[in-house]
N, C-alpha and C positions, 0 to 999 in steps of 0.2 A: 432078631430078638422078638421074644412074644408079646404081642401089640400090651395083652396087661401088666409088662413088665417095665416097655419103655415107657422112662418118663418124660414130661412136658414141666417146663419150668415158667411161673410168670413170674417175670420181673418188678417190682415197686419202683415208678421213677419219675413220678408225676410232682414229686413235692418242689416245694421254693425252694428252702434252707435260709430262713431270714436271716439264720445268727450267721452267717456267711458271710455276710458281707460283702456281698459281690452279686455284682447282676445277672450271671450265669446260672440257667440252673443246677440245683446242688448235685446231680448227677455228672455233670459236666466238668465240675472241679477238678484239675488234673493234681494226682497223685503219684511222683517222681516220673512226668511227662505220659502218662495216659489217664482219660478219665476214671472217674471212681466206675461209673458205668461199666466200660469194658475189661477191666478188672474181672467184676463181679461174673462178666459174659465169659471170658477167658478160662476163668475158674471152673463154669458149671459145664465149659465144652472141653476140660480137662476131667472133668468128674460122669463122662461118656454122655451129657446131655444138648442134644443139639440144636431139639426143638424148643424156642427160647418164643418166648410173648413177652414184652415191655411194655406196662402200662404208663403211658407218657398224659401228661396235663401240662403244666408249667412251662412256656416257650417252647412245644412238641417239637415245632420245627428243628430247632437246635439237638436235640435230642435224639430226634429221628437221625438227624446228619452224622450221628456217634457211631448210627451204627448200621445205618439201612444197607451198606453192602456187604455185610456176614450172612453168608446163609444160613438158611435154617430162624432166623430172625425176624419177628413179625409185631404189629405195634395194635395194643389197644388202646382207645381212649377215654381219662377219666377227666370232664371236664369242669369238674366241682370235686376239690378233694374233700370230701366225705369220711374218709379215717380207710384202713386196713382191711377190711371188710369189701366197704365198698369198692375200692381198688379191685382185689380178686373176682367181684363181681361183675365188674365188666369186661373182665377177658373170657365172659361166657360164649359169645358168639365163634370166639374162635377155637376152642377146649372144648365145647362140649359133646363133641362126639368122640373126645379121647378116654380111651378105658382104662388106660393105666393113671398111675399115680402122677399128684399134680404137687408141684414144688414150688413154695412160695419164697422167695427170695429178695432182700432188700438192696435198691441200685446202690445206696449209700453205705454199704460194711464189704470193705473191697475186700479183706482178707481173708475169708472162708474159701477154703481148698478144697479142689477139685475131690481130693480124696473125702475129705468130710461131708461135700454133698455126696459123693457113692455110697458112705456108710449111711448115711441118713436114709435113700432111698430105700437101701437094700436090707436094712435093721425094718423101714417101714414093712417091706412085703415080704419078710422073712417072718415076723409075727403078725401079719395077717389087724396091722392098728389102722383105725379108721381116719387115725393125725397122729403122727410124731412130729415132737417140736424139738430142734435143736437148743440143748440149754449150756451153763456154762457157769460154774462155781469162781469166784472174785472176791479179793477181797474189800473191795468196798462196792455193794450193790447197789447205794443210795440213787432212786432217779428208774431203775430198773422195774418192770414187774417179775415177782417173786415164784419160783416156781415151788405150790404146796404139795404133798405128798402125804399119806394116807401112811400109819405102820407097818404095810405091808409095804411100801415104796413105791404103789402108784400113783400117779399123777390126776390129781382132783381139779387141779384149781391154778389159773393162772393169775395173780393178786397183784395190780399195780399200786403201786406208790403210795397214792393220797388215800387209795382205799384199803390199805394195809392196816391189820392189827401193828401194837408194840411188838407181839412176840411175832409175826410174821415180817417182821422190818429184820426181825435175826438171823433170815433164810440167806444164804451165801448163794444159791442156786436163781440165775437167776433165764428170763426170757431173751433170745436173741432175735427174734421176730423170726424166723426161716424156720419154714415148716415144712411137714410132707403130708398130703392129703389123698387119701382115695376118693378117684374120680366120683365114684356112684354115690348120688345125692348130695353133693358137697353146693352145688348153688340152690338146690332148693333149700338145705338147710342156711347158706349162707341168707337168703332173703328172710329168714324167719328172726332175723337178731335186729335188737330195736337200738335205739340211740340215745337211751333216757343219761347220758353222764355228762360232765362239766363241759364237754367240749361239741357237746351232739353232733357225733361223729359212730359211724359203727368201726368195731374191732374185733379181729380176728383173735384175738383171747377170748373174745364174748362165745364165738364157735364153739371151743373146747371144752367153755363150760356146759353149755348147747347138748353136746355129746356127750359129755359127762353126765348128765340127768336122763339123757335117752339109753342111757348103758353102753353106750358105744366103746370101743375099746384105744384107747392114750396110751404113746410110749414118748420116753425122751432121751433124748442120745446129749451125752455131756460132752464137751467140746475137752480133747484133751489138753490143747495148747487154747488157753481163754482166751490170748490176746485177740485169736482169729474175731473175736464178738465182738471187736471195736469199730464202732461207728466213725462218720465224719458227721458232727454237729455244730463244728465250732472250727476257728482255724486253729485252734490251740490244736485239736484235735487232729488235722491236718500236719500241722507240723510234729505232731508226736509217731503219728502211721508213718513220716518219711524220714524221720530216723531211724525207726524199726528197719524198713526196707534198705534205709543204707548200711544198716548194720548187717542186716544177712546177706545183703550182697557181698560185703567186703570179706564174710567169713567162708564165701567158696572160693 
């Protein structure tokens, strides 16, 4: 394949998961007997991506053990989570001489298919977008950041929650954090995003907008089955993804 084509995928998996419950980190949670983690790996090495980086923080060790003998699987480390941003930012050392397209993927949302990261890549460099973000129409968004769009239907603005208008709390479309970014200039732009919000933390929405003012060019691929955007944040949560799963198991 041609080297600007293959993509490189980082992984998000450094977080706790307080609401968890449990002293494992939240990548590690098993999900109808394998981690959320390897789900997520599973998926993006069905969606032809092999070369995988994992940004691990929280208990690495444990983490690393999830999955250090996959090849093609390599670990950076974020040891202050810093927010979304900063995560992508330190798997600089190991990405940055890759020329193709870089895929941002979260360890904690196991059900994004392989298929859905292929479209994502391949909608990425088939319109030549400097970020497409996977998004996903719901109907109830609350908690989400909102994706805004412009009357012509491109993507301007990615709007969380607390800093939403009324009339943009109405947007059904919302952020699923997995992105796809062209390599070139992605950490120099990534270091230029500040931390001024409630959490002083940087965010990879902060990017977008980044791009968005520098003219860069934003596409968003709508997830056709929404469910695939469901997080683990809660065990509620957990227990709702493993009914899903026993259900579609039972229906082949």
């Amino acid at each position: 394949m041609d080297a600007k084509k293959e993509a490189v995928a980082v992984v998000l998996a450094a977080g706790k998961g307080t609401r968890m419950k449990t002293e494992l980190p939240k990548v590690a949670v098993s999900l109808n007997g394998k981690p959320l983690l390897n789900h997520v790996i599973d998926h993006l090495q069905k969606g032809g991506i092999s070369n995988i980086v994992v940004v691990v923080g929280y208990k690495k060790e444990e983490v690393q053990a999830l999955c250090s003998d996959i090849p093609g699987v390599r670990f950076a480390e974020q040891n202050e989570q810093l927010g979304t941003a900063h995560a992508v930012l330190c798997s600089e050392s190991l990405v940055k001489d890759h020329t193709g397209p870089i895929l941002v993927a979260c360890g904690d949302v196991p059900m994004i298919t392989g298929e859905t990261f292929e479209s994502l890549v391949s909608t990425h460099i088939q319109n030549g977008f400097s970020a497409t973000l996977l998004s996903a129409k719901v109907e109830n968004p609350t908690g989400y950041g909102r994706i805004v769009r412009n009357a012509s239907g491109e993507v301007i603005a990615i709007v969380e929650e607390k800093d939403a208008s009324p009339e943009q709390k109405k947007i059904d479309e919302i952020n699923t954090g997995t992105y796809v970014f062209s390599s070139e200039g992605l950490f120099d732009s990534l270091k230029k995003i500040g931390n001024s919000n409630a959490q002083g933390e940087y965010y990879l929405p902060d990017l977008v907008e980044l791009y968005k003012k520098e003219g860069k060019k934003l596409g968003a691929v709508v997830l056709k089955n929404s469910g695939e955007s469901q997080g683990v944040n809660s065990p509620a949560d957990l227990e709702n993804l493993t009914a899903i799963l026993k259900s579609e198991v039972a229906a082949k």
